[in-house]
C-alpha distance (Angstrom), angle and dihedral (degrees) to the residues before:
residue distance angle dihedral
X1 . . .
X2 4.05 . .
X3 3.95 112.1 .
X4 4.18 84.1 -104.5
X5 3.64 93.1 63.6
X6 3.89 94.2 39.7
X7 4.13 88.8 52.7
X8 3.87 86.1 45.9
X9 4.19 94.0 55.5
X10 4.01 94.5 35.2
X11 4.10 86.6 53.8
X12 4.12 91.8 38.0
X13 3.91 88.3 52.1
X14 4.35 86.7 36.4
X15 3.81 89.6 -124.1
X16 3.92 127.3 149.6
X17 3.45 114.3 -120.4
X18 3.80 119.3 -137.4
X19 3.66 109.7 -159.6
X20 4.09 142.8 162.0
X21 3.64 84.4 -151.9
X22 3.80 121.2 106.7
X23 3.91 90.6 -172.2
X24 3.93 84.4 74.7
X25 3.61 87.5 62.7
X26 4.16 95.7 47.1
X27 4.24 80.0 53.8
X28 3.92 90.6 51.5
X29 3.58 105.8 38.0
X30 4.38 106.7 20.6
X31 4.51 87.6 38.2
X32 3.14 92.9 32.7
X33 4.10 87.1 -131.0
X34 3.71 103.8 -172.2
X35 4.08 109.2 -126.2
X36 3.58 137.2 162.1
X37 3.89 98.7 -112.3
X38 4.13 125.8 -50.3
X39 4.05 127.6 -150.1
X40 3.83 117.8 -165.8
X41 3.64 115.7 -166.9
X42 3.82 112.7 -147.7
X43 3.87 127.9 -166.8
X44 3.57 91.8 -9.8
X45 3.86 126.5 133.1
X46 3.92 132.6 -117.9
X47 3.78 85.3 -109.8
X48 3.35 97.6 56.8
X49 3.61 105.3 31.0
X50 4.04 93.7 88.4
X51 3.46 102.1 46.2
X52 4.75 88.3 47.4
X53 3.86 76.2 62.1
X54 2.85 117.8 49.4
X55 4.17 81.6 43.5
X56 3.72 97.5 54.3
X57 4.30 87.8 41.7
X58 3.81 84.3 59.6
X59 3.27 109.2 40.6
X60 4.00 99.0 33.8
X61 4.04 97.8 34.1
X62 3.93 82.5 120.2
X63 4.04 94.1 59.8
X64 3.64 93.7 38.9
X65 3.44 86.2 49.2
X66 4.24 88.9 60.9
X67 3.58 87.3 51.0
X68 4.32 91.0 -96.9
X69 3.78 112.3 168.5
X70 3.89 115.9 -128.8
X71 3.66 132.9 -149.4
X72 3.78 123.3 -166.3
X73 3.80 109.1 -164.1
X74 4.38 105.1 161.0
X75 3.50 101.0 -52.3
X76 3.60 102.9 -22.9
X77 3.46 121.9 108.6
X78 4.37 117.7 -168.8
X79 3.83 117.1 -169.7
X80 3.53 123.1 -160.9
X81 3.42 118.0 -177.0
């Protein structure tokens, strides 16, 4: 599937997509491709990909919630709503 169609279903079914992409967040924010909230992980490791998520789901479920896009990037975390 291209990344379009993949936002489409993830916003249909009102999922978050987690992503290493950045072209997800070119759709959201240049497009203006509605979705139901995005996190990109950058520079992060297989290890500690799981546990960032299931951080930034917890402790940002409000922002996701309004649609914000997330980036991960060691220990940072950048909203934009």
């Amino acid at each position: 599937m291209e990344d379009a169609a993949v936002l489409a279903l993830a916003h249909r079914q009102a999922r978050i997509l987690i992503t290493l992409d950045k072209d997800f967040g070119e759709l959201a924010v240049v497009r203006r491709q509605p979705h139901a909230g995005i996190v990109r992980l950058v520079a992060l490791s297989a290890a500690t990909q799981g546990p960032a998520c299931v951080h930034v789901l917890s402790t940002k479920a409000g922002a996701l919630g309004q649609g914000a896009l997330i980036t991960l990037h060691r220990g940072r975390i950048r909203v934009r709503r």
